[in-house]
Structures are given as structure tokens and as C-alpha cells.
Backbone as CSV, one residue per row, in Angstrom:
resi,resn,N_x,N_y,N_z,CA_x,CA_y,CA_z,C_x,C_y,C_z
1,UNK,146.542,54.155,62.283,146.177,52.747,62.333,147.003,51.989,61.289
2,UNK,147.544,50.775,61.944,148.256,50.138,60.532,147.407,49.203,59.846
3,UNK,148.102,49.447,58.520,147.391,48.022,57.667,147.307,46.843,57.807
4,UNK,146.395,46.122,57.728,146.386,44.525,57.824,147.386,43.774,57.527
5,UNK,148.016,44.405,56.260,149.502,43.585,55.651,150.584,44.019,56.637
6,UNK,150.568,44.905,57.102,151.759,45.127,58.011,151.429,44.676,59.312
7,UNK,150.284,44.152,59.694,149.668,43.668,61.016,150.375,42.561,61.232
8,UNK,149.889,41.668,59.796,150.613,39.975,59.356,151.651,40.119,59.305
9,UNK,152.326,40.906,59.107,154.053,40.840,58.894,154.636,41.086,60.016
10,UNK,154.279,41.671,61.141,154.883,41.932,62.137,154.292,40.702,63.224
11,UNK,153.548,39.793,62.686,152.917,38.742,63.395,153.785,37.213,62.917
12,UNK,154.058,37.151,61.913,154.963,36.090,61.460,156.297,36.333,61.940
13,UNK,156.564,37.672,61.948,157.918,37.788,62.482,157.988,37.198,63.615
14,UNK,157.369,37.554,64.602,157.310,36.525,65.672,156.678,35.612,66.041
15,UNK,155.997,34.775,65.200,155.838,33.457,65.220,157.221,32.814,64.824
16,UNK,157.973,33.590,63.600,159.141,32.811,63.339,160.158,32.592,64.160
17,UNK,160.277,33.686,65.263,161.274,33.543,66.165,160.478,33.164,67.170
18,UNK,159.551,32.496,67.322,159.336,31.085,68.280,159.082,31.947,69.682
19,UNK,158.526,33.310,69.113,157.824,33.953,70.869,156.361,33.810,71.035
20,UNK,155.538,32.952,69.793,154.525,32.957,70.243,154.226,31.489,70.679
21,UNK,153.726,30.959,71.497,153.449,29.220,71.501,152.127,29.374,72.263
22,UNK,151.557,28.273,71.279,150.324,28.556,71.862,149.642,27.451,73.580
23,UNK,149.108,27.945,73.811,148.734,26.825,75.352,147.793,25.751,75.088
24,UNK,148.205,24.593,75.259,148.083,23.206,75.061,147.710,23.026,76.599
25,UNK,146.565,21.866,76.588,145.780,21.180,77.649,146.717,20.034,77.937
26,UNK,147.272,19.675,79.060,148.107,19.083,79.389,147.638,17.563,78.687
27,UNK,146.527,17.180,79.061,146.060,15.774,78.801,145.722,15.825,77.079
28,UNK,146.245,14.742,76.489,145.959,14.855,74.964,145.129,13.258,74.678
29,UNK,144.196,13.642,73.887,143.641,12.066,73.563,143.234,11.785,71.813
30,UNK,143.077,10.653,71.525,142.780,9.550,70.233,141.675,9.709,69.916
31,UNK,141.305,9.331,68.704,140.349,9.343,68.022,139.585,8.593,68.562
32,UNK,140.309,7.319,69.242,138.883,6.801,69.762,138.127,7.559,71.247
33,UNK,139.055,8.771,71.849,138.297,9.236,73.042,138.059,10.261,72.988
34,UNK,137.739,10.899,71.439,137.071,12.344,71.069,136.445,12.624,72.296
35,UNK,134.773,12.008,72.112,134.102,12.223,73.182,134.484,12.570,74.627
36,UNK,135.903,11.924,75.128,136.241,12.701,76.280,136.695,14.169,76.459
37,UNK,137.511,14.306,74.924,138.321,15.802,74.868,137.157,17.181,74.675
38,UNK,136.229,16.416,73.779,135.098,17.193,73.712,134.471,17.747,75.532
39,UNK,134.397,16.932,75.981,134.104,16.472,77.710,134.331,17.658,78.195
40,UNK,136.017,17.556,77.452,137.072,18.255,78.717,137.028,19.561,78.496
41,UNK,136.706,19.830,77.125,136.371,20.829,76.632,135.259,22.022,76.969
42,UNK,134.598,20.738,76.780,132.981,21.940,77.576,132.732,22.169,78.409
43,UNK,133.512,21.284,79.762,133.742,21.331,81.054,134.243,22.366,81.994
44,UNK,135.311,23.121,81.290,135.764,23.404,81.523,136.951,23.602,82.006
45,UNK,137.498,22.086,81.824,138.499,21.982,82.801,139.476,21.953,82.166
46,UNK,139.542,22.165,80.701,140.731,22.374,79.592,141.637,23.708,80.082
47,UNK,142.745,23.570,80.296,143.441,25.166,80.553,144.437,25.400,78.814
48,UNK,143.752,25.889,77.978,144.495,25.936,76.515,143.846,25.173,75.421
49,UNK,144.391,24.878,74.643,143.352,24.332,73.371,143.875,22.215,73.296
50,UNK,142.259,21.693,73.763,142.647,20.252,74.055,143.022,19.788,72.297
51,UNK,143.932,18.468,72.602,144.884,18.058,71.315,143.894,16.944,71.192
52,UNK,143.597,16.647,70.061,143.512,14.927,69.892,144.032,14.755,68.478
53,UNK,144.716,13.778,68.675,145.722,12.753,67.574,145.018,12.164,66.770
54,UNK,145.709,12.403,65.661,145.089,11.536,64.398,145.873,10.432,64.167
């Protein structure tokens, strides 16, 4: 089993070379339409992690 420190190190390595990206909900919304992303969120109908802008 490997160590945790060598877990992280072989995990940044490829975050650094840009193979991991994470999945984003196509639709992104504002502070003022939390309440919708939240929506979209619990809904289900988010495919990835919904964005809202600060």
C-alpha cells in the first residue's frame, strides 16, 4: 500500500500536467440566482459541479 505522501505526489503530478479537469455544469449563475444553482443542484439536473460567480 502506498503512503499518503506519495498518493499526493503522484496526484499533483497530474493535476500539473492538466490531465485532470474537473466537470463543470454547463449553465453558470450570480449571486443574485444562488437560489436557482442551488435548484439545479438538488434537482438533479446538474451534470458536474454547478459554478456561481462572485
Amino acid at each position: 500500500m502506498q503512503s499518503t505522501g506519495e498518493i499526493l505526489t503522484k496526484l499533483a503530478e497530474i493535476v500539473d500536467a492538466g490531465a485532470l479537469k474537473p466537470l463543470l455544469d454547463d449553465q453558470r449563475f450570480g449571486l443574485d440566482t444562488v437560489g436557482g444553482a442551488y435548484d439545479r443542484l438538488t434537482s438533479g439536473q446538474a451534470i458536474g459541479k454547478v459554478v456561481v460567480d462572485v
